[in-house]
N, C-alpha and C positions, 0 to 999 in steps of 0.2 A: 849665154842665152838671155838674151830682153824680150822682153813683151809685147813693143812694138816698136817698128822702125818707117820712118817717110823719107822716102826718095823723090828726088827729081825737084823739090821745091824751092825757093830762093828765100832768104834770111839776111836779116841788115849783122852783121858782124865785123867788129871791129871800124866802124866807123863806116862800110861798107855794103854793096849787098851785093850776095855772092851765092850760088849754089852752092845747094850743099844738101849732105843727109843727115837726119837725125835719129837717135836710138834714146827710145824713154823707157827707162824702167822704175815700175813702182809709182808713178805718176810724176819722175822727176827724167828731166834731162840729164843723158849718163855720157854719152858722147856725141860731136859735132863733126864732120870731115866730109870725105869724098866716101862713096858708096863702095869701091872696094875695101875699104878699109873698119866697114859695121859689123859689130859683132850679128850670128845668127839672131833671129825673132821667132817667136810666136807668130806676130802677125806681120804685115807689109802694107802699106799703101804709097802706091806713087803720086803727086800732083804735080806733076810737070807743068814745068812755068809758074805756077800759082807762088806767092810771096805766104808765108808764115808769120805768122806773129805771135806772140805770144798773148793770152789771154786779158782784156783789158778791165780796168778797173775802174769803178762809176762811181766816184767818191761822192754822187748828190743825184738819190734819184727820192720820188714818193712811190713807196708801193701802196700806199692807204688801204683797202681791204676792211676788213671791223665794218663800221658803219655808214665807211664811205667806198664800201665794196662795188657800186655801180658806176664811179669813179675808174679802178684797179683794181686786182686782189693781186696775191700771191704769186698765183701761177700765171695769169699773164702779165703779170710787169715782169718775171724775172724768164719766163720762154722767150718774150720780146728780148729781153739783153743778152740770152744766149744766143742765138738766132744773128742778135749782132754780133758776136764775138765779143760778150762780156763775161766774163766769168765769177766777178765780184760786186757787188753792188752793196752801196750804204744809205741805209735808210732813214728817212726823214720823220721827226718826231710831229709836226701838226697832223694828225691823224683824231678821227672822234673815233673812242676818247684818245683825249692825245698822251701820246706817251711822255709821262712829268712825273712818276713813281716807281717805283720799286714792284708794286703792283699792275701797272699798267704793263713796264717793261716787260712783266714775265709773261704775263698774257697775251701779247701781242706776238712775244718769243713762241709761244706754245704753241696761239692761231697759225702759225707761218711752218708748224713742224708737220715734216712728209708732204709739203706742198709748194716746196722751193727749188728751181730745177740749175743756178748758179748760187755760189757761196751769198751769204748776207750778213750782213753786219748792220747794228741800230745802235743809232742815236738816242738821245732822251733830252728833252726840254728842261730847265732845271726845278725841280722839285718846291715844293713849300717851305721845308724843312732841311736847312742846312747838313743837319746830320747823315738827311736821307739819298744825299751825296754820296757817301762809302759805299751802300746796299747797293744803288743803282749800278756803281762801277763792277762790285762784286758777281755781282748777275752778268753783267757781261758788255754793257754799254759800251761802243766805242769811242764817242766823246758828247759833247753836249753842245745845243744851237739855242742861238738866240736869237729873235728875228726883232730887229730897231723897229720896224713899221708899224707893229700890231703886236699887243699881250698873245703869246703862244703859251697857256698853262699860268702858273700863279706867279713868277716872276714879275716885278713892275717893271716896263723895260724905261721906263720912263726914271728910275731909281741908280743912281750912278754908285751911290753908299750900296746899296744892294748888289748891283752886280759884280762891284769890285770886292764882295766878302763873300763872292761862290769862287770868281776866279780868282782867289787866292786857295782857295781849297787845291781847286786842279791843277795849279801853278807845283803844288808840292807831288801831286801823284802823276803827274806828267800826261794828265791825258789832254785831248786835243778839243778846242772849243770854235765852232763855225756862227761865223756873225752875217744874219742879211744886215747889209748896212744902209737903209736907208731912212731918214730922219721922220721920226711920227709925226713930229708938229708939221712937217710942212707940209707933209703929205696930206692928214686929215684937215687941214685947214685948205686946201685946196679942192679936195673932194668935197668939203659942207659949201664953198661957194660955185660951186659947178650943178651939185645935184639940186641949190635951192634951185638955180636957173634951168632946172631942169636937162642940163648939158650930160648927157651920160653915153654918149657913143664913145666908140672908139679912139676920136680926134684927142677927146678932154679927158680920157683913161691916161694916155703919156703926158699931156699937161700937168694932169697929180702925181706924175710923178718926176719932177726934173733931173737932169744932170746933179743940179747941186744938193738935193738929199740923201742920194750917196757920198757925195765928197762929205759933208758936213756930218752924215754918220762914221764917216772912217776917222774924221780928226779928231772925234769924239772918242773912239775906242783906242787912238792910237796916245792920249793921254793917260787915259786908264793904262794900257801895256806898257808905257813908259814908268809909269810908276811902278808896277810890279813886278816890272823888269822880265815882261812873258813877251809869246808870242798868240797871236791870233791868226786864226784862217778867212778872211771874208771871201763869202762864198758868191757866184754866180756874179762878177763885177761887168760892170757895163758902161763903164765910161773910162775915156782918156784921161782926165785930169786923178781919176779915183788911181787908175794904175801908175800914175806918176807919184802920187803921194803914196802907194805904196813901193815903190821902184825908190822913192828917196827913203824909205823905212823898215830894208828888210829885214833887221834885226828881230822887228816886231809883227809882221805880219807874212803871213803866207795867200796867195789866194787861187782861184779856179774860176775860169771863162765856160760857157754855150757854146756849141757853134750857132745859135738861132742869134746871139749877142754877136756873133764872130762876122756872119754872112749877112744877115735881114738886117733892114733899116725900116722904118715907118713906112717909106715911100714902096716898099715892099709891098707891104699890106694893104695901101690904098689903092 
């Protein structure tokens, strides 16, 4: 006897998709086949024709909530990713306050208890305090982001000495660090000549921010990783030539696309 069983649904298995039934028990898959062959249930549902999948995972979402509660909270960022068939979701540390402590992280952990309706998991910005590295993990951090474009927390992202003596800490405790990779300088120097001229639409939002402030942030990190012989995650990529310079660098870098990056173009939007 399982708990529950779904008939009639279709499943990608073995490189394929095929119907078939499934029987979960205990919240885990126990067997795969054809329906005569499932053990009794508890329960039953058929979805005939419907395709199955297994619960997907949001390695980059912001739930914000705290102070930027009118923004997000809790309950609907994370009813919105079940509702899509997300079952996991990783949260983003620029949050007011942002999550950069030991204190921060527990608070934020706390706000989020009894009002989470798919699993969560949070990140943390890196701390002031080199030491305050271990606490944060201990509590329960799942890795740590650092955003090139704009100071997110006391980190100077602007400090290459600095960054490379956090990731060397996580380097040894093997947790996983998400870089936006796009280059400060070029960015704010582009914004202070747009907004003198008073240029602030939409048009001259993508102008500040070009193709080459991503690549120029990735070559930047991908120095640092070389040296310390890690790997980095750059998160949310959005250009061709960024995925070629990581496609020639997988040793050191992992990374994660949009679909809003994947389908939209400018020309979308105009």
């Amino acid at each position: 006897m399982v708990d529950l069983l779904i008939h009639g649904c279709k499943i990608f298995y073995r490189n394929q998709i095929v119907e078939a039934s499934v029987a979960i028990d205990e919240g885990r898959i126990v067997k795969i086949g054809k329906e005569s062959t499932m053990p009794h249930a508890e329960k039953k549902y058929v979805f005939q024709g419907k395709l199955m999948l297994p619960g997907m995972v949001d390695i980059h979402v912001h739930l914000r909530d705290q102070e930027l509660s009118y923004k997000e909270t809790f309950e609907t960022g994370t009813m919105a990713a079940a509702t899509g068939g997300v079952t996991t979701v990783l949260d983003m540390p620029n949050n007011k306050p942002v999550t950069a402590s030991p204190r921060a992280l527990l608070e934020r952990m706390n706000v989020a208890k009894n009002r989470i309706y798919v699993n969560v998991g949070f990140y943390s910005a890196f701390p002031r305090d080199l030491s305050e590295v271990y606490e944060i993990i201990k509590i329960g951090a799942i890795g740590f982001k650092i955003n090139l474009s704009r100071q997110i927390g006391p980190l100077n992202v602007d400090d290459d000495e600095t960054i490379t003596s956090f990731l060397k800490i996580l380097r040894d405790v093997e947790i996983p660090v998400s870089i936006h990779a796009e280059d400060r300088s070029v960015i704010s120097k582009l914004e202070e000549e747009y907004k003198s001229s008073n240029k602030n639409n939409y048009e001259y939002f993508l102008k500040a921010h070009p193709p080459e402030a991503e690549v120029i942030a990735i070559r930047r990190m991908l120095n640092i990783a070389r040296n310390l012989n890690i790997k980095l995650h750059i998160a949310h990529l959005t250009t061709n030539s960024g995925l070629q310079l990581i496609r020639e660098n997988k040793k050191h870098f992992t990374c994660e696309v949009t679909p809003h990056h994947l389908l939209l173009t400018e020309d979308v939007i105009k």
